[in-house]
N, CA, C and O of each residue as an XYZ file, in Angstrom:
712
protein
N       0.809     -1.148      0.000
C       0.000      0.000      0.000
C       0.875      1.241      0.000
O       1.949      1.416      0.576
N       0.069      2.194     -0.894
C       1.354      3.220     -0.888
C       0.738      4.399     -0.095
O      -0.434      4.738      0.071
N       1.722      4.830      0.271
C       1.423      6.056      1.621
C       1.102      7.261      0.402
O       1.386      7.302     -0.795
N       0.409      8.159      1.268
C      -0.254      9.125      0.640
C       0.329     10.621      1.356
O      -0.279     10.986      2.362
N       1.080     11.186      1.039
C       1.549     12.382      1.363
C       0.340     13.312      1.378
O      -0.559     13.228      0.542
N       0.359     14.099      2.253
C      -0.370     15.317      2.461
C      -0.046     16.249      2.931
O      -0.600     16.951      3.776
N       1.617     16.416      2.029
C       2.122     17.371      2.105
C       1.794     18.686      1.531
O       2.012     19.816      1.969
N       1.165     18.246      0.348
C       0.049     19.595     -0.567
C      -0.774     20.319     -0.039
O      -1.079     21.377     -0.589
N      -1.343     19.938      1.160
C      -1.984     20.870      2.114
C      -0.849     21.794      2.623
O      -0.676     23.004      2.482
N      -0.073     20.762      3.312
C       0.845     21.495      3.991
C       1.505     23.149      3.308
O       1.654     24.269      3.795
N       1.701     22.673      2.273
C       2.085     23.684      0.994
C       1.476     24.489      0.609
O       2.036     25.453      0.087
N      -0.166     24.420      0.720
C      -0.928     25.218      0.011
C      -2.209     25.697      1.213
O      -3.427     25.842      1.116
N      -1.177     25.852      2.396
C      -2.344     26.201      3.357
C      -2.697     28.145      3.216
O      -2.142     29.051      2.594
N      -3.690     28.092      3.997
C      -4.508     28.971      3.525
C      -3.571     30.232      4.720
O      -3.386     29.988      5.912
N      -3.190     31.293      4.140
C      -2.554     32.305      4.870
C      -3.204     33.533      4.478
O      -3.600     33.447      3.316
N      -3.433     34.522      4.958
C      -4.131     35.604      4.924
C      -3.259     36.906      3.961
O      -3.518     37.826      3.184
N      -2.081     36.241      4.632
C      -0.824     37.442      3.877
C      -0.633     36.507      2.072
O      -0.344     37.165      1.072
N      -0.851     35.048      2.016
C      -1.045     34.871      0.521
C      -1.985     34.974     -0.077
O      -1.916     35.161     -1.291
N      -3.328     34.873      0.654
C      -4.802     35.074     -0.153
C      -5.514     36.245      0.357
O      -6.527     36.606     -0.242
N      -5.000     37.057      1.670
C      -5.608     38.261      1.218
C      -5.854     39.196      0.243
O      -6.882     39.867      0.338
N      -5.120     39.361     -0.653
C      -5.459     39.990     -2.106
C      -6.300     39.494     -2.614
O      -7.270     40.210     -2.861
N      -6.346     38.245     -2.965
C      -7.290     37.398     -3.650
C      -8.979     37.503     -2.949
O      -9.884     37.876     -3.696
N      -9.267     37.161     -1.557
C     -10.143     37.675     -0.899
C     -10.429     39.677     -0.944
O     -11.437     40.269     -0.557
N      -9.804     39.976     -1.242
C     -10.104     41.547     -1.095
C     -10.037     41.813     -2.664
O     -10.998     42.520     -2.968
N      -9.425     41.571     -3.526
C     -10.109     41.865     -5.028
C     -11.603     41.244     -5.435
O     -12.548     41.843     -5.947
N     -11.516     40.045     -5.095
C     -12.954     39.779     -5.308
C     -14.356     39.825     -4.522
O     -15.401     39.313     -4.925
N     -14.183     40.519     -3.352
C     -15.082     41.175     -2.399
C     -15.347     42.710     -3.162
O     -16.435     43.280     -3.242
N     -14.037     43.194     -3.689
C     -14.105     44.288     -4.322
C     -14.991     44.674     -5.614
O     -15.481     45.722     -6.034
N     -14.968     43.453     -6.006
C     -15.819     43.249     -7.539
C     -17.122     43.219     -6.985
O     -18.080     43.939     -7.267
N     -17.039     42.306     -6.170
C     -18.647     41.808     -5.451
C     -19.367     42.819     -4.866
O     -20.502     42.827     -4.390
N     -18.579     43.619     -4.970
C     -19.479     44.886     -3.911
C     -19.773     46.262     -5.215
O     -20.600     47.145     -5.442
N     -18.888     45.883     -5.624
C     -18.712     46.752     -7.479
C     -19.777     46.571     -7.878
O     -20.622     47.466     -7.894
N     -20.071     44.921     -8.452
C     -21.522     44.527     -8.919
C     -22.473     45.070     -8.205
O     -23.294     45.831     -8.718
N     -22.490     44.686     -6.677
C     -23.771     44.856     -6.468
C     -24.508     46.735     -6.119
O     -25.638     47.134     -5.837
N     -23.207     47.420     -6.327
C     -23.113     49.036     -6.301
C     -24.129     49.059     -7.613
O     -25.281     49.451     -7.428
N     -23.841     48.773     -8.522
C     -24.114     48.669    -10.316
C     -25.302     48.168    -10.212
O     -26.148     49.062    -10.194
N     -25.808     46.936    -10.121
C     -27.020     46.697    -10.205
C     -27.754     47.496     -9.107
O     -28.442     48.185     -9.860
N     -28.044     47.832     -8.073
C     -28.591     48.727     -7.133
C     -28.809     49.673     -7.534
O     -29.880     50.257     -7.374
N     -27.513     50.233     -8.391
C     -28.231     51.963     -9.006
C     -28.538     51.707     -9.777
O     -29.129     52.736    -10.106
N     -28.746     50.741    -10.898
C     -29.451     50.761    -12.262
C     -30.651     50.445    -11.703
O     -31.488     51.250    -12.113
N     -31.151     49.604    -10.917
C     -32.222     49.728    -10.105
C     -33.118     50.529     -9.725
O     -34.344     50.439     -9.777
N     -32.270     51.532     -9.234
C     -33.138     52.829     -8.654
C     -33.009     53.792     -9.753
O     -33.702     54.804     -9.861
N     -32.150     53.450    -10.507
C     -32.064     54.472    -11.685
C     -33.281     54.137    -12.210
O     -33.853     55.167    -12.565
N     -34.058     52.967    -12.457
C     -35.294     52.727    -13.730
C     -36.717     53.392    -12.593
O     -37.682     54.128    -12.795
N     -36.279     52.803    -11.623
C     -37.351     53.025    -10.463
C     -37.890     54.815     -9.953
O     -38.974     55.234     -9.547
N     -36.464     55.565    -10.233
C     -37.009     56.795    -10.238
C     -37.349     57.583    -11.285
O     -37.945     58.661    -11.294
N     -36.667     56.578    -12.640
C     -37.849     57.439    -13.761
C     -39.092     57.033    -13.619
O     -39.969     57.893    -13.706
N     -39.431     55.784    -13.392
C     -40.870     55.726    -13.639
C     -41.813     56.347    -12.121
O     -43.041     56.432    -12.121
N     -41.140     56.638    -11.202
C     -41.435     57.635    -10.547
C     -41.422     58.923    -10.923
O     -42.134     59.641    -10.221
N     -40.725     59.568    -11.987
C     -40.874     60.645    -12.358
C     -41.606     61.047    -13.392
O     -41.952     62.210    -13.599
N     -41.996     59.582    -14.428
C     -43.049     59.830    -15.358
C     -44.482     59.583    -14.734
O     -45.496     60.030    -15.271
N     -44.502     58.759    -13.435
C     -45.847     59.160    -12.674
C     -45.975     60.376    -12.587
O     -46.970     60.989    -12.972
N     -44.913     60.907    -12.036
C     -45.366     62.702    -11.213
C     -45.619     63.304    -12.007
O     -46.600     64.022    -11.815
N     -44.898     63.406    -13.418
C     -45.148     63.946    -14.552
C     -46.919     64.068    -15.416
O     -47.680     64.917    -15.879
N     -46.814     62.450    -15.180
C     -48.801     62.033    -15.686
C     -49.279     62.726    -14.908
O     -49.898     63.710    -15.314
N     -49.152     62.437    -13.351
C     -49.985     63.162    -12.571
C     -50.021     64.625    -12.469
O     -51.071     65.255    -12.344
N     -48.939     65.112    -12.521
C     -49.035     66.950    -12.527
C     -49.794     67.023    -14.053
O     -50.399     68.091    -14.157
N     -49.902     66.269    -15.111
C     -50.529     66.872    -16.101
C     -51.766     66.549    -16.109
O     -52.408     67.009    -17.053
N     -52.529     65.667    -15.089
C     -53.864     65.688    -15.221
C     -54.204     66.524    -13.992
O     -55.352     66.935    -13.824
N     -53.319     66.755    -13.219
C     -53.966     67.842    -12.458
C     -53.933     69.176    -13.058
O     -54.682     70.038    -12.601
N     -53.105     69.455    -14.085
C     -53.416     70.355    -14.625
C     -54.955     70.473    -15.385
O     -55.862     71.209    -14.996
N     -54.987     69.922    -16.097
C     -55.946     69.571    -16.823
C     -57.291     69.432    -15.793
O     -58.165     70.202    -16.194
N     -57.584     68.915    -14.963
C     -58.717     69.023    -13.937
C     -58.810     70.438    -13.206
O     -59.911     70.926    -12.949
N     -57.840     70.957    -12.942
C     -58.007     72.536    -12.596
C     -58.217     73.068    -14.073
O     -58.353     74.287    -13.965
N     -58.275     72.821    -14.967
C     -58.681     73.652    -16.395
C     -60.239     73.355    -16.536
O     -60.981     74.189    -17.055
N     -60.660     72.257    -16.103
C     -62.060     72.074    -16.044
C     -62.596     72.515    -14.918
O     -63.803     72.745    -14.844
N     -61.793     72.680    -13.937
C     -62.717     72.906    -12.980
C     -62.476     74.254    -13.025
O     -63.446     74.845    -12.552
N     -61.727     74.904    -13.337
C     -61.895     76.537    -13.994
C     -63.378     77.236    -14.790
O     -64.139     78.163    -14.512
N     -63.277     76.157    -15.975
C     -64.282     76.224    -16.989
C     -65.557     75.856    -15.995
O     -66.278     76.755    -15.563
N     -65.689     75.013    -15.796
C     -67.093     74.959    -14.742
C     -67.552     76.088    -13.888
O     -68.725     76.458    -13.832
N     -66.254     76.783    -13.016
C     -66.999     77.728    -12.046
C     -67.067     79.059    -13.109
O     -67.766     79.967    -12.659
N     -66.582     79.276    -14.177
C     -66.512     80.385    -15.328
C     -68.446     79.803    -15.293
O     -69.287     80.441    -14.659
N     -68.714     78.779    -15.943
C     -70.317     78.386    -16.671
C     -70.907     78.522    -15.441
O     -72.058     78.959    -15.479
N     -70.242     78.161    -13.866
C     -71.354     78.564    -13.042
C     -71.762     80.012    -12.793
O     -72.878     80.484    -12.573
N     -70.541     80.607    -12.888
C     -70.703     82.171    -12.380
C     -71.782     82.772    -13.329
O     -72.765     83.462    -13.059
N     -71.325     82.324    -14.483
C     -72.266     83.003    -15.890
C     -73.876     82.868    -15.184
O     -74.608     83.770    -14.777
N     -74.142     81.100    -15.224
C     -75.781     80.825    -15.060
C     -76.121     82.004    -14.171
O     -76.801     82.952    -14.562
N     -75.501     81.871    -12.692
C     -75.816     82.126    -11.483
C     -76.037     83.775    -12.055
O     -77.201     84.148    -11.910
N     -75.250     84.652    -12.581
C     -75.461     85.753    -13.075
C     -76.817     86.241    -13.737
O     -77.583     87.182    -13.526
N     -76.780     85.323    -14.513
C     -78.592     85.181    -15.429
C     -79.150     84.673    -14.622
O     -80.154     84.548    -15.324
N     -79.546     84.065    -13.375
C     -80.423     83.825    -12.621
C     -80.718     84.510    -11.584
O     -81.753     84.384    -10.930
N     -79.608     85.461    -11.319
C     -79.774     86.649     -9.967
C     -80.425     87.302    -10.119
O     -81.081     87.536     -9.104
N     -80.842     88.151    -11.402
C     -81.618     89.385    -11.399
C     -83.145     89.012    -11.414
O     -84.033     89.864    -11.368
N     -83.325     87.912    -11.470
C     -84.581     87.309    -11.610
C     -84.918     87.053     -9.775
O     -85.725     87.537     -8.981
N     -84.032     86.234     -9.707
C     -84.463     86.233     -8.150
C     -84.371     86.896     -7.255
O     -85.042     86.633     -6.257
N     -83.648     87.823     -7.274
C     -83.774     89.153     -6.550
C     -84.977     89.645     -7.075
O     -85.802     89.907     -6.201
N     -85.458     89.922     -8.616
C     -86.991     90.460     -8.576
C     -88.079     89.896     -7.713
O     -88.896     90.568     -7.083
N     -87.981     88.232     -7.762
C     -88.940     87.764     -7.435
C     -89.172     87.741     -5.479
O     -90.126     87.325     -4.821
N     -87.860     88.372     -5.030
C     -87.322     87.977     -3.513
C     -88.341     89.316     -3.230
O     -89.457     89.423     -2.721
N     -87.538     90.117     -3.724
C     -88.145     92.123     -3.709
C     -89.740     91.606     -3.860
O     -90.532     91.993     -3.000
N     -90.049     91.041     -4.562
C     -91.983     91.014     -4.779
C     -92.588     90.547     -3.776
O     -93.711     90.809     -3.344
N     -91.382     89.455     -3.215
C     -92.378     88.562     -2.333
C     -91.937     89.301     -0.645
O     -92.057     88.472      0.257
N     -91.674     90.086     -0.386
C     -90.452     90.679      0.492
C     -92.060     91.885      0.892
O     -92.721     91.989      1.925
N     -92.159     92.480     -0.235
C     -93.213     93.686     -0.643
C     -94.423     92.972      0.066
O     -95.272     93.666      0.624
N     -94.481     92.144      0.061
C     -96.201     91.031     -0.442
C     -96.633     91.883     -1.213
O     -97.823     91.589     -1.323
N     -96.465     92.632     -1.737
C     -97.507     93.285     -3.460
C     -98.034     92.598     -4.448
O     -99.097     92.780     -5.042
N     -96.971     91.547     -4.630
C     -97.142     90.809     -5.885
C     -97.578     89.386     -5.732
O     -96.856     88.485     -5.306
N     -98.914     89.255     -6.144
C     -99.713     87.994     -6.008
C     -99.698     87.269     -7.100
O    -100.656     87.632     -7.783
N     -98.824     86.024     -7.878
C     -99.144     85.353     -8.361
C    -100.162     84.724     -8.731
O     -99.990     84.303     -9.875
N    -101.119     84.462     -8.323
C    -102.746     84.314     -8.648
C    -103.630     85.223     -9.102
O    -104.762     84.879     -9.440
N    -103.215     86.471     -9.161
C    -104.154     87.316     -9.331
C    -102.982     87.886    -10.341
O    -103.551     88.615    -11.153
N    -101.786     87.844    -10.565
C    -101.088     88.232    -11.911
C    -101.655     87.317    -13.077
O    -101.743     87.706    -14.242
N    -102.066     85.938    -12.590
C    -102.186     84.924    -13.851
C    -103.608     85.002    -14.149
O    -103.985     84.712    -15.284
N    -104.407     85.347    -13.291
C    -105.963     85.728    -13.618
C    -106.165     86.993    -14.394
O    -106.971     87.115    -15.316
N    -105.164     88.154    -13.830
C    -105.090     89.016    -15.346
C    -104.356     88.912    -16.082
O    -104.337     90.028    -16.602
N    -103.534     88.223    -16.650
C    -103.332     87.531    -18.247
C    -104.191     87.089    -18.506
O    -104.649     87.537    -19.557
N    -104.996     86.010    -17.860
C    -105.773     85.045    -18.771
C    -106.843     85.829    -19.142
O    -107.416     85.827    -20.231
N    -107.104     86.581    -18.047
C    -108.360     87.603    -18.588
C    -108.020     88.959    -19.140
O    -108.582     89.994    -18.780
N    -107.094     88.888    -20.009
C    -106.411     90.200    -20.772
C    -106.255     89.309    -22.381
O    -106.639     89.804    -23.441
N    -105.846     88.426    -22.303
C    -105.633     87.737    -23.544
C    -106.742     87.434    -24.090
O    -107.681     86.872    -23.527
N    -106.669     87.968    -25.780
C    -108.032     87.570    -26.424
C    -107.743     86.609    -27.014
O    -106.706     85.952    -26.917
N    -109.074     86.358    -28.005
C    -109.190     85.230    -28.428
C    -108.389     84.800    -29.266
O    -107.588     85.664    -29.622
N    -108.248     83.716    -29.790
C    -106.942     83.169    -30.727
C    -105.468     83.643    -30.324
O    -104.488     83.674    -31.068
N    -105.519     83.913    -29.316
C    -103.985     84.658    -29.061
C    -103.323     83.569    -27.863
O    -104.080     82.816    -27.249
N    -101.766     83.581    -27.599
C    -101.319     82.931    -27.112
C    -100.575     83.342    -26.427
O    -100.125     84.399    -26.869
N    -100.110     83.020    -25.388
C     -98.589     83.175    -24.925
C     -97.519     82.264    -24.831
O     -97.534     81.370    -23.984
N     -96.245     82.469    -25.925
C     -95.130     81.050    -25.833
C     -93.911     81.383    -24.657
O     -93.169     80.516    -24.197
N     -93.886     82.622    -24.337
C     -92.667     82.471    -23.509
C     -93.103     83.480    -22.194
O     -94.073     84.225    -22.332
N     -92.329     83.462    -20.908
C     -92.660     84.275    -20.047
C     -91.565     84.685    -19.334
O     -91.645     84.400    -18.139
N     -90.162     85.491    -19.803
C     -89.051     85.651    -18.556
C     -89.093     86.746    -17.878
O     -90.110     87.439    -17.872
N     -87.853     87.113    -17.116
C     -87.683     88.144    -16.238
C     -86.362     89.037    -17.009
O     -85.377     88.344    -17.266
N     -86.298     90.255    -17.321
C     -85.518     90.691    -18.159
C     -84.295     91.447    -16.806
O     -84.595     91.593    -15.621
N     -83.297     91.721    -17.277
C     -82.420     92.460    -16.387
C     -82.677     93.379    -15.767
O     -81.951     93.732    -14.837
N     -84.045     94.182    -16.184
C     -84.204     95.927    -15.392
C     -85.570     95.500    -14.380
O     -86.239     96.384    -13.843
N     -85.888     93.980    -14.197
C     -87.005     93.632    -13.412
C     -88.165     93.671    -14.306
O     -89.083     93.855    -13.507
N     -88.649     93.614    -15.388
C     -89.425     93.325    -16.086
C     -89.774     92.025    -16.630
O     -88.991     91.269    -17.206
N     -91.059     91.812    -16.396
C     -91.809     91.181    -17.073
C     -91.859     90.672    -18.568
O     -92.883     91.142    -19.063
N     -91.305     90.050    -19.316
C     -91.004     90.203    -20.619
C     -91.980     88.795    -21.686
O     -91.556     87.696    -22.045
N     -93.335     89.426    -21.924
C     -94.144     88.200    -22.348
C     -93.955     87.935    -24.333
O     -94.203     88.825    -25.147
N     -93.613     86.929    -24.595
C     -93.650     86.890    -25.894
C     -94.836     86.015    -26.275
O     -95.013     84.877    -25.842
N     -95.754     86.757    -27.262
C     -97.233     85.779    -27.943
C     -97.189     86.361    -29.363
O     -96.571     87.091    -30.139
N     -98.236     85.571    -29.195
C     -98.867     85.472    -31.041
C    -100.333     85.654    -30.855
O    -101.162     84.997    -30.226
N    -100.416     86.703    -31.562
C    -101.873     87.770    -31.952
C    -102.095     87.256    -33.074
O    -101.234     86.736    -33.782
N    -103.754     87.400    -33.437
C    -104.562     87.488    -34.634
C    -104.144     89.136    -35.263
O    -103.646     89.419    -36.352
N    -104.523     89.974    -34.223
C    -103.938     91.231    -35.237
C    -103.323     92.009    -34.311
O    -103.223     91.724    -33.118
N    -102.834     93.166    -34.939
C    -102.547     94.605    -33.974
C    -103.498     94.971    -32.907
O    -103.426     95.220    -31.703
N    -104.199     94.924    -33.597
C    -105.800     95.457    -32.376
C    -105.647     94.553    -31.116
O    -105.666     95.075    -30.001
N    -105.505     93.286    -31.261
C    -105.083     92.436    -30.560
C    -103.770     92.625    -29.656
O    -103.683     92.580    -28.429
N    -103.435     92.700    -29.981
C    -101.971     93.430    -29.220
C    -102.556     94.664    -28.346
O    -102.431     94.621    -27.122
N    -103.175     95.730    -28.952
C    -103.258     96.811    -28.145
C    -104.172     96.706    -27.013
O    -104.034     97.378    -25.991
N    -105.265     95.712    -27.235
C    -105.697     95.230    -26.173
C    -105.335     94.853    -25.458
O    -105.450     95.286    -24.311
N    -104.838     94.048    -25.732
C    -103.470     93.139    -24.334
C    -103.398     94.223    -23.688
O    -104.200     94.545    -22.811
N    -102.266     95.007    -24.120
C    -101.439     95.735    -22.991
C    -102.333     96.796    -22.634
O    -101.927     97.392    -21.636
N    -103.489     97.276    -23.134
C    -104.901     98.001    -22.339
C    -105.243     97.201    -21.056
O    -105.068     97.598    -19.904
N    -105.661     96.237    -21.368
C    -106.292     95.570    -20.325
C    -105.235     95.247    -18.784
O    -105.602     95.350    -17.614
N    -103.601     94.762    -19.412
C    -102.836     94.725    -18.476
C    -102.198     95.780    -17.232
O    -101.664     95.690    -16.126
N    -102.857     97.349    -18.700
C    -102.392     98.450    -17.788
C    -103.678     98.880    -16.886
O    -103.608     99.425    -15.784
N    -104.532     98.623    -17.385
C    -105.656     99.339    -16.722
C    -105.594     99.244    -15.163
O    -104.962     98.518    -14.396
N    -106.657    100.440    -14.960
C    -106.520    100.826    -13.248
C    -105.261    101.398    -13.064
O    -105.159    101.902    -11.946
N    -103.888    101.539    -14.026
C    -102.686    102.544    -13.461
C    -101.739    101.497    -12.444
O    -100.892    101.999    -11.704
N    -101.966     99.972    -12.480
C    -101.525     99.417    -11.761
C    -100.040     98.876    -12.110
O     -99.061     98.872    -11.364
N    -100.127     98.477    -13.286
C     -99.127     97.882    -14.160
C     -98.640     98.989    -15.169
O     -99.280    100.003    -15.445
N     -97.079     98.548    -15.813
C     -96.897     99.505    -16.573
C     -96.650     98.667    -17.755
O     -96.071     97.609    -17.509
N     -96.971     98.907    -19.042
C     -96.755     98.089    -20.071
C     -96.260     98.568    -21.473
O     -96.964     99.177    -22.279
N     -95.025     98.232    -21.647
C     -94.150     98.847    -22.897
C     -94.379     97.463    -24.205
O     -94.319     96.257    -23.965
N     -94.626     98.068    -25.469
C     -94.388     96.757    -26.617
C     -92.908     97.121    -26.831
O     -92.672     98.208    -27.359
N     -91.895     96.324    -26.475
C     -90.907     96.261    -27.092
C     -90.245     95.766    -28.834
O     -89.197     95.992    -29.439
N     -91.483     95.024    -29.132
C     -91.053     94.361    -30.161
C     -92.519     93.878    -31.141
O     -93.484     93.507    -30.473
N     -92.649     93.885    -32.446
C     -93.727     93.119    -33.233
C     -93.708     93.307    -34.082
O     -93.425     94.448    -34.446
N     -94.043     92.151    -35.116
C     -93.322     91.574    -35.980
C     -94.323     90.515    -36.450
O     -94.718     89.797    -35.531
N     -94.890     90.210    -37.803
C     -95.539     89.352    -38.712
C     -95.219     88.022    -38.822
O     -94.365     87.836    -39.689
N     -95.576     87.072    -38.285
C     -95.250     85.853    -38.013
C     -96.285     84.933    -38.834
O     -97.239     85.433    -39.431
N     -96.069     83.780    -38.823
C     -96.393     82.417    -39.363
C     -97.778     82.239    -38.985
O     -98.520     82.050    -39.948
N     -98.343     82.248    -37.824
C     -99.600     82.352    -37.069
C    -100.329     83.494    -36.843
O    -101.480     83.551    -36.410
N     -99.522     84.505    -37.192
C     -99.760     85.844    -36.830
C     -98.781     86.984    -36.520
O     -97.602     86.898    -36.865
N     -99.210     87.928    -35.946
C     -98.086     88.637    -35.765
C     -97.393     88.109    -34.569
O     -97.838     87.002    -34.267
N     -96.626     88.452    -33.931
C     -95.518     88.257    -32.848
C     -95.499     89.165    -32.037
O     -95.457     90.152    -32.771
N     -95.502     89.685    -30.556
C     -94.957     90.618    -29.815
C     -94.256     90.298    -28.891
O     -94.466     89.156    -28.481
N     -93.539     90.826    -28.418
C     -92.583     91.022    -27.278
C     -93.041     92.640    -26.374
O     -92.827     93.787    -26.767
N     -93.588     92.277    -25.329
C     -94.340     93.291    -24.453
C     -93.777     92.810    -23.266
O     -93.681     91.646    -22.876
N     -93.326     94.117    -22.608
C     -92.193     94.388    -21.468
C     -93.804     94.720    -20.063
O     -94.772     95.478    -20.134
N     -93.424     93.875    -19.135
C     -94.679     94.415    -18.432
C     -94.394     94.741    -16.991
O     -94.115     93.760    -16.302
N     -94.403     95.780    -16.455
C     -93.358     96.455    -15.071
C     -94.481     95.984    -14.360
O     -95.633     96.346    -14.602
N     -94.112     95.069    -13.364
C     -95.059     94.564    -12.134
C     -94.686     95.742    -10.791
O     -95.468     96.073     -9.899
N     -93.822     96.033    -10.908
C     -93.548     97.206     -9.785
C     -94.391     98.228    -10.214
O     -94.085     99.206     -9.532
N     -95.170     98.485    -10.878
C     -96.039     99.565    -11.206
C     -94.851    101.056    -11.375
O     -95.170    102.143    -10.893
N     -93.926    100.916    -11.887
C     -93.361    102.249    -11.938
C     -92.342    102.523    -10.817
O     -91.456    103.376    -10.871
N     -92.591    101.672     -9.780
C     -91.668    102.529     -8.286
C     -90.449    102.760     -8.547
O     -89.728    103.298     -7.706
């Protein structure tokens, strides 16, 4: 049997002063790599953090542009709806102005074949009725009958030969003048 030397250990034992280099270059790499992959890491991770912030600051832009445009269309309505309700606040504030007894004299001011298609409130607090007459005469009645007694004040703003008849636009001051 033949003896087996193990002297090659002996020879090739592990010393710190022969394989420290060897241990410290390749700890060196190892820590190299993992420097490198870590920031390419956070390198991809904070662009797509920065193309979030980016999406997101541009739809918040964009939602403050609508929500701009909205309170612009609210202010507008609310504008066209103030002067009306302040008329109607002032009437009812007064108690002067009786709705039941305004619509009983239309109906009983309007002649025959005649109509009324529209009914708003104009900016200076007026009454602003648009119909369709058989004739002129018709018209002048209207606003006779609406003024009578000195109660009401009644301007034709507008008339005009229409399809059914003529057309007016008659301005009608429920404040009687005040």
């Amino acid at each position: 049997m033949k003896k087996i030397e193990l002297d090659f250990l002996e020879k090739d034992r592990f010393t710190l002063r022969k394989h420290g280099k060897k241990i410290l270059y390749y700890s060196l790499i190892f820590l190299f790599g993992f420097f490198i992959v870590s920031s390419i890491f956070y390198f991809f991770k904070s662009k797509s953090r920065e193309k979030r912030y980016f999406m997101l600051k541009n739809e918040v832009a964009v939602l403050q542009v609508r929500v701009g445009e909205k309170e612009k269309k609210l202010k507008i309505e609310k504008a066209k709806i103030t002067p009306e309700i302040n008329l109607l606040n002032r009437a009812i504030e007064r108690k002067a102005f009786s709705y039941t007894d305004t619509l009983w004299l239309l109906e009983r001011a309007l002649p025959g074949r005649s109509y009324i298609t529209r009914i708003t409130i104009s900016s200076n607090g007026k009454v602003v009725l648009t119909g369709v007459f058989s004739s002129s005469s018709a018209i002048k009645n209207f606003m006779e009958t609406l003024s009578s007694g000195g109660k009401y004040q009644v301007y034709l703003t507008r008339e005009e030969m229409g399809r059914g008849g003529r057309t007016a636009n008659i301005a009608w001051d429920l404040g009687g003048g005040e």
